[in-house]
Every structure is written in C-alpha cells, then in structure tokens.
C-alpha positions in Angstrom: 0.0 0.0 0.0 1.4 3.4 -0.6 2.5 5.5 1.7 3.0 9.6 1.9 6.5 10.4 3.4 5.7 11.9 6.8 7.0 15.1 5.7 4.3 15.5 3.7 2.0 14.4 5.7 3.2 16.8 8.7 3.1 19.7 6.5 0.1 18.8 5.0 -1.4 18.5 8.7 0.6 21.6 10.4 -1.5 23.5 7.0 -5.1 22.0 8.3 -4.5 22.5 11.7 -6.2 25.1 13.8 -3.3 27.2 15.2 -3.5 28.8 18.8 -2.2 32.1 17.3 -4.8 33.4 15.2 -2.8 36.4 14.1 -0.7 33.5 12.3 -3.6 32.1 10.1 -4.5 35.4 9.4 -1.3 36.6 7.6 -1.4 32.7 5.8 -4.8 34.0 4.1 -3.8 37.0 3.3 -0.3 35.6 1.7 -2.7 33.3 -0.3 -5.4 35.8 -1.5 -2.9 38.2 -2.4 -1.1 35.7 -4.1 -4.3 34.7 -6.2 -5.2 38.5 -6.7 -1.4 39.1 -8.2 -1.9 36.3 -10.9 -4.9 37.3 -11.5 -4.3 40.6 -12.3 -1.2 39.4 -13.8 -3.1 36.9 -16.3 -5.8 39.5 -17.1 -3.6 42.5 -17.8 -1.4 40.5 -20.4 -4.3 39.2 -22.0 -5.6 42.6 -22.7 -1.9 43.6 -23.4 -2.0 41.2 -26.4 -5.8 41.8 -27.3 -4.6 45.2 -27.6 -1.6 43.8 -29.7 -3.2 41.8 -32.3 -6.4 44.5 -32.8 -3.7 47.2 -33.9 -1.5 44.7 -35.6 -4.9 44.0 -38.1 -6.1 47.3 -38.0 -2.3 47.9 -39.4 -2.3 45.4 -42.0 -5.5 45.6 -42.7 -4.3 48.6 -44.8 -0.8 47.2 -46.2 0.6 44.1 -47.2 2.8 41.4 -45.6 5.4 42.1 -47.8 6.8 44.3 -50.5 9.3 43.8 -53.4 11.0 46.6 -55.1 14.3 47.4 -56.2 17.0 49.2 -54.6 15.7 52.5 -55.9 12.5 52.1 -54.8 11.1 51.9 -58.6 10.5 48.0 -59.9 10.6 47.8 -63.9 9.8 45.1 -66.0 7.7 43.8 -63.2 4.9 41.7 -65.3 7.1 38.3 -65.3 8.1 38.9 -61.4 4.4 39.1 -60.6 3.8 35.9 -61.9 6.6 34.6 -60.1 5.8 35.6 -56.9 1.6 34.5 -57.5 3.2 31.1 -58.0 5.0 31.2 -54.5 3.9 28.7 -51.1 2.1 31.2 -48.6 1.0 33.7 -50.9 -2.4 34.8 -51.5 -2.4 38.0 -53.2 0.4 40.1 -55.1 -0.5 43.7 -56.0 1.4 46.5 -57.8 1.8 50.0 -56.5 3.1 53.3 -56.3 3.9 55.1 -53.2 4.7 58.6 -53.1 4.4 62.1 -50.9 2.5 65.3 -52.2 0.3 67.9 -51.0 -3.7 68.0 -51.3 -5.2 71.6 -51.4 -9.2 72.5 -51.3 -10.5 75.8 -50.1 -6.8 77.3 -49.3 -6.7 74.2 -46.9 -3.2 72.3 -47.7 -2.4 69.5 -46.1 0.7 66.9 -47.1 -0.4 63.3 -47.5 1.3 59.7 -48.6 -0.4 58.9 -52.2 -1.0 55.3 -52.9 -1.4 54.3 -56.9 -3.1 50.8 -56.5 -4.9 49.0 -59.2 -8.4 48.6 -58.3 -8.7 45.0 -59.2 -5.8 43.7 -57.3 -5.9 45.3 -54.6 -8.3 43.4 -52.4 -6.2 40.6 -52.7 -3.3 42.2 -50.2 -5.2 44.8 -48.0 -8.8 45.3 -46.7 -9.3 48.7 -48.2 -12.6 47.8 -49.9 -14.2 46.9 -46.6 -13.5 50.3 -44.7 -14.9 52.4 -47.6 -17.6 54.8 -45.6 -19.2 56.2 -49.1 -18.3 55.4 -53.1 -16.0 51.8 -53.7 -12.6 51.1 -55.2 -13.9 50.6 -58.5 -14.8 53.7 -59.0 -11.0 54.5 -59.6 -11.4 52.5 -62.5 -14.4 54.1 -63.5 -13.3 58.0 -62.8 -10.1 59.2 -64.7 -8.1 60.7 -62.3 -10.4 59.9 -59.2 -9.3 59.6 -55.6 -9.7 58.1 -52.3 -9.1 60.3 -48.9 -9.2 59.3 -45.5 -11.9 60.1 -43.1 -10.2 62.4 -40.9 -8.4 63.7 -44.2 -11.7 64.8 -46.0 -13.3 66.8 -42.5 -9.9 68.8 -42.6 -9.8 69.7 -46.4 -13.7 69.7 -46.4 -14.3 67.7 -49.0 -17.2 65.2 -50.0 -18.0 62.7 -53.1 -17.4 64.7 -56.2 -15.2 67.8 -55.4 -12.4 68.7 -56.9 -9.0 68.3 -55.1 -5.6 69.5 -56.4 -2.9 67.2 -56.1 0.7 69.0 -55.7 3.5 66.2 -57.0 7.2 66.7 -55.6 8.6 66.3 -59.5 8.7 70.0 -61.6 8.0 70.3 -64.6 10.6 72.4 -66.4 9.4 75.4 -68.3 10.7 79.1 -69.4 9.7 80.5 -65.9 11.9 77.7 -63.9 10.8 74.6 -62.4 7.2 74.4 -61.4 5.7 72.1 -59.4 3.4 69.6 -61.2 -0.6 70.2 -60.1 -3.2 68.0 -61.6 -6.7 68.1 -60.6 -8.7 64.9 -58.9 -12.3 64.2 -58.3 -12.8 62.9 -55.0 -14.9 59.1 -55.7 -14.7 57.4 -52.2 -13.8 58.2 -48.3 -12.6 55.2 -46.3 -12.6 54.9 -42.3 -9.8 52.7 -41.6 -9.4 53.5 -37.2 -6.2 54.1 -37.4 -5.2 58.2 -37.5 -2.2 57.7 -39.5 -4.0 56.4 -42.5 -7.5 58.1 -42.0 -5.5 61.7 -41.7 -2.7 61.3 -44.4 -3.1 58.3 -47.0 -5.0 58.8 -50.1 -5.3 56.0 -53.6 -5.5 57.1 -56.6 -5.1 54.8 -59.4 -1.9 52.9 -60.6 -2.5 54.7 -63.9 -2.8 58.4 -63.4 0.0 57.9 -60.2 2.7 56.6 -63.1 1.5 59.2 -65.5 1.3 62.1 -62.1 4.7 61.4 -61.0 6.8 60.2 -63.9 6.8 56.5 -63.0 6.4 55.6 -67.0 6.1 51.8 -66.9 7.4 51.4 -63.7 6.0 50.8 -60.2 7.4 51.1 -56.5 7.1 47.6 -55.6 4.8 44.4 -55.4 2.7 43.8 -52.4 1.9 40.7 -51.1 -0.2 38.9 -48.7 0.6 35.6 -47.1 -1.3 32.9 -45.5 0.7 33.5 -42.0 2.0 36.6 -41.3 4.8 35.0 -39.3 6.9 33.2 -42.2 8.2 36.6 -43.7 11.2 34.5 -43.7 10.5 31.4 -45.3 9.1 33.5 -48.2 11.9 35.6 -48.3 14.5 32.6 -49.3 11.5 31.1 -51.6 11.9 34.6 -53.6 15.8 34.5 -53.7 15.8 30.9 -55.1 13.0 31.4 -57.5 14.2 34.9 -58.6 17.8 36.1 -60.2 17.3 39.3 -60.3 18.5 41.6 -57.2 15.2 42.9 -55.4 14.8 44.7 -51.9 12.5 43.0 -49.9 10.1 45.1 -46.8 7.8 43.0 -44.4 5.9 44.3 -41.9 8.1 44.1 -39.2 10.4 46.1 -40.7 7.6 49.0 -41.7 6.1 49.2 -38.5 9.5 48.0 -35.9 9.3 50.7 -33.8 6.0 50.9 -32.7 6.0 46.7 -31.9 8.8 46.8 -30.3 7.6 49.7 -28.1 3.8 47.4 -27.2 6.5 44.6 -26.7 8.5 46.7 -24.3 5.5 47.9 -22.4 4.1 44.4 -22.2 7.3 43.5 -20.4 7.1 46.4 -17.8 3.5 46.0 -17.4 4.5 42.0 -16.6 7.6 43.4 -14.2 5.7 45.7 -12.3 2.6 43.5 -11.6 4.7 41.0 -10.7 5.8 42.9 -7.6 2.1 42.0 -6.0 3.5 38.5 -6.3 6.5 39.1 -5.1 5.0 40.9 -1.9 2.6 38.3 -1.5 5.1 35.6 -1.4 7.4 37.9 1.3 4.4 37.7 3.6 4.8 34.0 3.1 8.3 34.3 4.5 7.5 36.2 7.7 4.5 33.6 8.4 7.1 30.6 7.9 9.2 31.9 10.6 6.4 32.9 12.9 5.2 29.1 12.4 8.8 27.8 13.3 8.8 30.0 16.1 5.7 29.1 17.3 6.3 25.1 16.4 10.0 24.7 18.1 8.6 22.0 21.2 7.0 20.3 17.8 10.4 20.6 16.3 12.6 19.1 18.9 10.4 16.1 19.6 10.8 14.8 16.4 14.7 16.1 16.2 14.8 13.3 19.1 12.4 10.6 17.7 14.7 10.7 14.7 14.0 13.4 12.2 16.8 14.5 10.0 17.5 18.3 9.6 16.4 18.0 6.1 13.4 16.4 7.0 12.2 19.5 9.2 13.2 21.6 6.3 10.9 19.8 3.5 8.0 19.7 6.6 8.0 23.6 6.5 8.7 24.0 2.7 5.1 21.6 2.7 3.5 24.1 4.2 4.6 27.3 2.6 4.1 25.5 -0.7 0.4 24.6 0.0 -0.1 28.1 0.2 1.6 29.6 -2.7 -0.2 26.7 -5.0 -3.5 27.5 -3.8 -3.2 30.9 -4.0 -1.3 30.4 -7.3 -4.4 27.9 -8.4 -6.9 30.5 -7.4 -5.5 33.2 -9.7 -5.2 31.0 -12.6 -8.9 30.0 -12.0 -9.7 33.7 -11.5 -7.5 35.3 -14.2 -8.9 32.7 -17.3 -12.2 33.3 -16.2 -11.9 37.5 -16.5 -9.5 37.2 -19.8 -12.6 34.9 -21.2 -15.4 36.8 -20.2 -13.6 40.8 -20.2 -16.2 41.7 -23.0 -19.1 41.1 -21.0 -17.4 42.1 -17.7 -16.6 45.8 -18.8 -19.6 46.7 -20.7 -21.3 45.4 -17.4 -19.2 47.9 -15.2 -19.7 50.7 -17.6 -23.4 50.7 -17.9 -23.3 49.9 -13.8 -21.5 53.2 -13.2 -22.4 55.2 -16.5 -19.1 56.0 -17.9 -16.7 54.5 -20.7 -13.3 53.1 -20.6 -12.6 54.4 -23.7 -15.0 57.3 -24.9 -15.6 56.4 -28.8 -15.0 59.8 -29.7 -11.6 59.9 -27.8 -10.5 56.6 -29.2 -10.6 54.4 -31.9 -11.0 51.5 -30.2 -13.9 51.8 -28.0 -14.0 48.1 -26.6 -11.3 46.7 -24.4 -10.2 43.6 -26.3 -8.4 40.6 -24.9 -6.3 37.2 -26.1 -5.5 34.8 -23.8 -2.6 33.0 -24.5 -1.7 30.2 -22.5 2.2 30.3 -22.8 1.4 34.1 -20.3 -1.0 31.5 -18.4 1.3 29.2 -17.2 4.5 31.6 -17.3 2.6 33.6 -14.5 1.8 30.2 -13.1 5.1 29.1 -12.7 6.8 32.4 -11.7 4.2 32.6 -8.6 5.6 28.9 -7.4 9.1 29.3 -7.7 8.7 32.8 -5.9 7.0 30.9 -2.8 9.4 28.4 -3.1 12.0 31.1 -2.4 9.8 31.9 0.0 10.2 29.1 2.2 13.4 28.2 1.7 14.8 30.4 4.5 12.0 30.0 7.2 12.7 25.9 6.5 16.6 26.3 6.3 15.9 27.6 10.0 13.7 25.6 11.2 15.8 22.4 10.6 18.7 24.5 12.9 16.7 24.5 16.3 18.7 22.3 18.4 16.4 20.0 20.6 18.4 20.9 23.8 17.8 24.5 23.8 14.0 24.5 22.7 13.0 21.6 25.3 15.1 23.4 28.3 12.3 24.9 29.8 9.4 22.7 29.4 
C-alpha cells in the first residue's frame, strides 16, 4: 500500500490545523489571496496587453501588405514576369502592384501633405482590406473616374471635402518650363472616403489609381514595388529565401516588421514592464509567506525538537515547512489562474457590465478608436505567470525551512 512520506504528511497536517495564534492564520490567508489577486491581475492584464496587440496589428495590416518587393531605388521595372513569379509562391495569397509617393492636397486654401498610394483597383483586395472600410463610393470607382481619388476620413473633414469635389494634387517632380521649375498640379475628383481606425492612415493616406500615379509622377512603366499577402504573417522568412531561389534578379525585400519595428517593439516593451511591475504583488505576497514561515517555526520549536529526538533529520524538518509554505503559494497560485482565465474569457461582457453599472466608458468612442477593451488569452502568459508565482513561494520558504531544521532539541526543550 502506498504510503505519503511523513514530511508531507506533517506539513500537509501543520496547514489544516487550527493554530493557537490566530494572528498566524491570518497573515497565511492573506499571503494566499494576495497571491491569487497578483496572478490574477497578472493573467488579465497580459491578455488585454496582447488583445490590444493583435487588434492594432490587423487594423495595421488591414491597410498594407505582408510584404513588399521593389528594387533598390524604390522603382520595380519590368515587373509583369516577377508578378507571376511571386503569384506562384507557397504562402501567398495576393500580389498587387503600387506606387507610393508624398505630395500635397489643397481644397479651399486648406493644404495638407499626405502619402499617395497608386493601386490597381482589381488587385488590390487581394493584399489589404481597403474595400471593406470604404464609408461612401467603392474602389472601382477608380477604375471608372479618370483621375479619381480616395481620402481618408479624418483627411476629407480637414480639407472639407465630400463625393465629387475637386482636389488638387501637388506632386514633388517639376515640370521644367521658361519660368523655372514648377511644381506639377493635376486636378482629382474625390470618388470614395474610407474609415480605416487608425489616425495615421485616415489623416494622411489617399489611392489614386496605378494609372494616373505613373503618369502624375513620372513613373512611365514602372512601379514602386509588389505587395503581397501571405497565409501566416509570421513566415516573412521562409518566403523571403523562396523569392531568392526562384528569382535572379537583385530585389529589396520590406515586411511588416520592418515598416512598422518601432512601434511593436515599443507594445513589446511595455508588455514587459506591465508584466515586471505587476509581478511585484507577487513578489510581496510571497514575502508575507516568508514572515509567516518563521512565525510558524517559532511558534512550532517543542513540535520541532520532539521529532529532532524521535529521529528526524534536519532535512526532513526543512521539507516539513517548505510543505507548508508551498500549500499556500499553490492555492493561491491555483486560485488566480482560476480567476484570471475566467476575466480574460469573459472581459467583453465584464466591462460593458461595469460601464453601464457606473455610466461611464473606458474608452470614450469619440476619444478613441478603439472603443472596446479587447483581450487574447494566450496560454504560454498562463502558465509563465503560473510558474513564476511557485518558484517565488518556493524562495519563499526556503529560508524560514533552512531555519527551522537549525533548532537544536536541547535548547528548545530546556524549559518545558
């Protein structure tokens, strides 16, 4: 029949047992609740952390593709036989051409310098979601309208403009003439507005198409790049080396890391301090553990000298009182895990419950584009929270066990 090694069962029992000093059990609860409230909070906040993450990461590439291939001075000729190349490549879904250059938009003496996309209107929904943020007209109607454009919500309230004005378009590349060089205007009807909730593109982005952008700024047959969308947004890399076997030619090759690297790595780096600093209620929580391990030993040196004499090794106190500090920090650590999956899984019915409850928004959706707190639970954050709030009570007890197991019979039986 098996048998638990009295160690366990001692610490197990010294956990269940009703102490004479209350003020003892006390601090034990409140190590283990406050335990459970740290990875709780811990859990919650770094899945709203990554919620957070992956809503701006597809609000991002909702509006740009994966990838982009150009040459080295940013203008791809001859680019007909690479895109059916690259169509032919594992993991891609969609390849696009474009144009991408600066100019200025002026309307009403408004002016106002924007990033001018030249997309073709047919292949365009392959690589970005565009088409699906359009608040009036579609991206056909580039097609259909020579020399028609596409502005940005937050664009068209600033230059006041609606479906159907005229805009004037102010390219970078002068035309020579007797007078000097002039800058290039060329007149565009406005044909569609898109809403895409994020201020950089609403407030300075605007398509026109490929066409009239080759023809506006001197692109001839040329384009800036290809675009392309992959199945996994994570294998930039593998597609990278399955574009340098398949193609000779020497190309420049963008992903979306690259385009957007600082402003990952700065959620990345705030995801770590968010996960440092909340950690600290753990780490306080498991110092209260400490104090209440040595008040126990204190409290339990009779207990400890008997069995010194009936046998028990030093090491065998110390795994007696690890037992019990444990217990604590894994069901405290149990509780929060509980507790934290629970409010990751059910934050979008949890908040809107608290707003309506004290008639207020977390996020006001005039203020801010993203109105709803979102949240991803990932369980690599589970169990990394898990883990860090054992091995912090096991730290914890290491000491008040490493002095337990030093009581010397003689001196803590003297006066009884």
């Amino acid at each position: 029949m098996f048998k638990f090694p009295f160690e366990l069962f001692l610490g197990l029992r010294y956990t269940r047992a009703k102490r004479r000093n209350g003020f003892i059990s006390f601090i034990s609860l409140s190590s283990m609740l406050g335990i459970a409230l740290g990875v709780t909070a811990l859990i919650t906040v770094m899945s709203i952390m990554n919620g957070f993450q992956e809503e701006l990461r597809s609000r991002i590439l909702g509006m740009t593709a994966h990838m982009t291939v150009m040459e080295y001075d940013r203008k791809l000729s001859n680019w007909q036989p690479l895109y059916q190349v690259l169509k032919t490549l594992p993991h891609v879904e969609g390849v696009a051409p474009n144009i991408t250059a600066e100019a200025m938009l002026t309307h009403k003496g408004e002016v106002q310098g924007v990033m001018v996309r030249g997309i073709d209107p047919e292949l365009e929904p392959q690589v970005s979601d565009i088409g699906s943020k359009m608040e009036a007209g579609n991206l056909m109607a580039l097609k259909v309208q020579p020399y028609g454009m596409i502005v940005g919500a937050e664009l068209a309230a600033k230059l006041d403009v609606k479906l159907g004005d005229k805009i004037t378009l102010i390219a970078p590349q002068g035309s020579v003439s007797p007078m000097g060089l002039l800058p290039r205007l060329k007149r565009f009807t406005v044909v569609g507005i898109f809403h895409a909730g994020m201020y950089e593109y609403d407030s300075g982005l605007v398509l026109i198409n490929l066409k009239d952008a080759q023809k506006v700024f001197k692109f001839r047959n040329r384009i800036s790049g290809l675009q392309l969308k992959l199945d996994d947004l994570f294998i930039t890399q593998t597609v990278r080396k399955e574009i340098a076997s398949r193609v000779d030619r020497p190309l420049y090759v963008r992903d979306w890391t690259q385009e957007h690297a600082n402003f990952f790595r700065a959620v990345n780096m705030e995801k770590k301090m968010m996960f440092i600093v909340l950690a600290l209620i753990i780490m306080v929580a498991a110092f209260n553990i400490v104090s209440t391990m040595v008040m126990v030993v204190t409290d339990k040196q009779r207990d400890i000298a008997v069995l010194r004499t009936l046998g028990a090794s030093p090491l065998s106190i110390q795994w007696i009182f690890m037992t019990q500090g444990l217990v604590i920090g894994v069901i405290g650590a149990v509780l929060g895990l509980v507790g934290g999956v629970s409010l990751s899984l059910n934050i979008h019915t949890i908040v809107p419950f608290i707003e309506n409850l004290f008639g207020f928004k977390f996020f006001p959706p005039d203020v801010y584009y993203i109105s709803e707190v979102p949240s991803h639970l990932e369980w690599s954050d589970v169990w990394s929270v898990t883990i860090l709030a054992f091995v912090l009570t096991l730290l914890a007890t290491l000491y008040p066990a490493w002095r337990a197991s030093r009581v010397q019979p003689a001196e803590a039986l003297r006066y009884e």
